[in-house]
N, C-alpha and C positions, 0 to 999 in steps of 0.2 A: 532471396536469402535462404541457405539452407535450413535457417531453426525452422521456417513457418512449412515447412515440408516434413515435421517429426511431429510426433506426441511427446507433449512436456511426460518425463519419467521420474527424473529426482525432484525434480518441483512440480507440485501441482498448482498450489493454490497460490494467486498475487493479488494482495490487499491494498486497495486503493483509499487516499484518505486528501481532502480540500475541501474548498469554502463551500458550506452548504446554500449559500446565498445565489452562485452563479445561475444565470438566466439562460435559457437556450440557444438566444442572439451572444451572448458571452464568447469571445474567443477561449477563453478557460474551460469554460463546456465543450465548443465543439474540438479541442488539444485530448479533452480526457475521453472524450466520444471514439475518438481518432486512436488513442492507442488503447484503449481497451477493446477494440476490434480487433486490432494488430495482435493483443494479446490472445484472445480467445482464436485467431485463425491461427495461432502457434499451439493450440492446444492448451493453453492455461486457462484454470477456471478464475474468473473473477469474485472479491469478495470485498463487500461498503457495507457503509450503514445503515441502507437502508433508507434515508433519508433522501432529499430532495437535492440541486445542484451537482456536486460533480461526483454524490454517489447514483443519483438517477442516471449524468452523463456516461458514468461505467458502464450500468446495469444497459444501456441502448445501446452505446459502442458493443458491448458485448455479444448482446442477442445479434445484433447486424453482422459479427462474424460467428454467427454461427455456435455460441460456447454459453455457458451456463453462468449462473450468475448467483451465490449465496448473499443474502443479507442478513446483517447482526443489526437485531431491532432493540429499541429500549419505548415503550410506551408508558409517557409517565404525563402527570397533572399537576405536577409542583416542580416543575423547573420551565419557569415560562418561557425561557430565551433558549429552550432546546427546539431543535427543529421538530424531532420525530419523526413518527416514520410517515413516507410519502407513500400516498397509494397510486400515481402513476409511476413507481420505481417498481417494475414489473420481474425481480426474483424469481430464482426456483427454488431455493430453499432456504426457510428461516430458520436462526437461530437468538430463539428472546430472550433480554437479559432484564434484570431489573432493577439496576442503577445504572448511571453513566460510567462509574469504577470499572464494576463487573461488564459493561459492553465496550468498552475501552481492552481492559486484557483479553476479550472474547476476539475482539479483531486480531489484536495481536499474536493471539494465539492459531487462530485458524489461519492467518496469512503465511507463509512462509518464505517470501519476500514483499518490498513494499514500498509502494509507490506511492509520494508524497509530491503531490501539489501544491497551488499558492490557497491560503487561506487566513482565516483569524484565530483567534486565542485557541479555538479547539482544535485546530489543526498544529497550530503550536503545543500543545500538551502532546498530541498522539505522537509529534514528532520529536517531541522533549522524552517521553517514555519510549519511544522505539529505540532512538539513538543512545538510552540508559543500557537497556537492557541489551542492546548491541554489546556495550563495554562490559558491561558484567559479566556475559558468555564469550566475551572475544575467543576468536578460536572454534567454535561452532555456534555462530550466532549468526539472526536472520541480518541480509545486507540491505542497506536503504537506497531506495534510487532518490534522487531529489532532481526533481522534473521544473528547469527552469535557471537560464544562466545566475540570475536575481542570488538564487541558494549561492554562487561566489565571494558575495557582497555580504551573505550572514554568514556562512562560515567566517569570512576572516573577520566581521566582527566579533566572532567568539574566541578567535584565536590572538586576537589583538586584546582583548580584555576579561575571559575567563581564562582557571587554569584547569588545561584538558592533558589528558594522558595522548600517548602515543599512540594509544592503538583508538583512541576514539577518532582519531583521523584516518581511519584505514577501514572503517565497516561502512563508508557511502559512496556513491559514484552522485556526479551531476552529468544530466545530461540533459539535450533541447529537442529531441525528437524522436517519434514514434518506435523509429531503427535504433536508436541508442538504448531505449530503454531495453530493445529484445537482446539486442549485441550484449549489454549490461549483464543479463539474466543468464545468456547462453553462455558469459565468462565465468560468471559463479558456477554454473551445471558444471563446467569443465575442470574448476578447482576441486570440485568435490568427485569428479571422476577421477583425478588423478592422486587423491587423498590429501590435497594441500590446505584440505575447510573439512574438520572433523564433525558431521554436524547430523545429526538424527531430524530429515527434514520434516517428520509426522508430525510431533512433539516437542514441547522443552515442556517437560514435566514440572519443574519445578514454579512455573508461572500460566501454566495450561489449567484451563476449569474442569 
């Protein structure tokens, strides 16, 4: 495929976000292993939480091709049911926050697209706030991959029973594998080379720490 033959330019950074519970025998681990490889031999840096499951799965797919790996940590002692941070999730560069608020828009911010797997309530919020904040920059705003035909099945239950604007239907792709998500990634580069996605990839200032 010609992307994995370039250095990502307009995007660098792809923030990956699922169940931090996944096991290393998990099919979900070895799917985010898999394309977090794929990413980093495309030349994109990867970015998680830090944490254990499918941000360790990132952080190993990644190293394995070769690419760098940022974690957004939050180390804390009053939220029992937070994972924290893993120390076999072997990162190059931290970035520590100190609520789950503040490490929540720190992903957000530092990703600049984002790739969402299957998970629980916390992945549910990252992908409830990515997909907010998609609508509110429509127009130049970061695109969600949602990794997993399953994401068919909730969209149209949001569509069947919340009321969504038009254009929140129009800042995600679904896809079911490794090549989709790059294919995915290398349509947005091309939208934004031909000026059809007005989008300042570094930053959105207004939700950046």
């Amino acid at each position: 495929m010609g992307l994995k033959e370039k250095k990502a330019k307009t995007i660098q950074y792809v923030a990956v976000f699922g169940f931090a519970d996944a096991s290393e025998n998990d099919g979900l681990f070895k799917t985010v292993r898999s394309v977090s490889k794929e990413l980093a031999e495309a030349g994109y840096i990867v970015v998680d939480g830090g944490g254990p499951g499918v941000m360790r799965a990132a952080t190993i797919g990644a190293k394995e091709g070769g690419g760098k790996v940022i974690g957004v940590t939050l180390y804390s002692e009053d939220i029992p049911n937070f994972e924290g941070r893993d120390p076999k999730n072997l990162f190059d560069e931290e970035i520590k926050t100190t609520n789950y608020v503040e490490r929540t828009l720190a992903l957000m911010s530092t990703g600049q697209v984002y790739v969402i797997f299957n998970g629980g309530s916390g992945t549910i919020s990252e992908f409830g706030m990515a997909w907010g904040l998609a609508k509110l920059y429509f127009g130049h705003h970061k695109p969600l991959i949602l990794y997993g035909k399953y994401w068919e099945n909730i969209i149209n239950a949001f569509k069947e029973n919340m009321l969504l604007r038009p254009q929140e239907l129009k800042v995600y792709k679904i896809v079911n594998s490794p090549e989709e998500v790059l294919d995915a990634i290398k349509t947005f580069e091309e939208e934004l080379e031909r000026g059809e996605h007005n989008h300042d990839m570094q930053t959105e200032s207004d939700f950046s720490l």
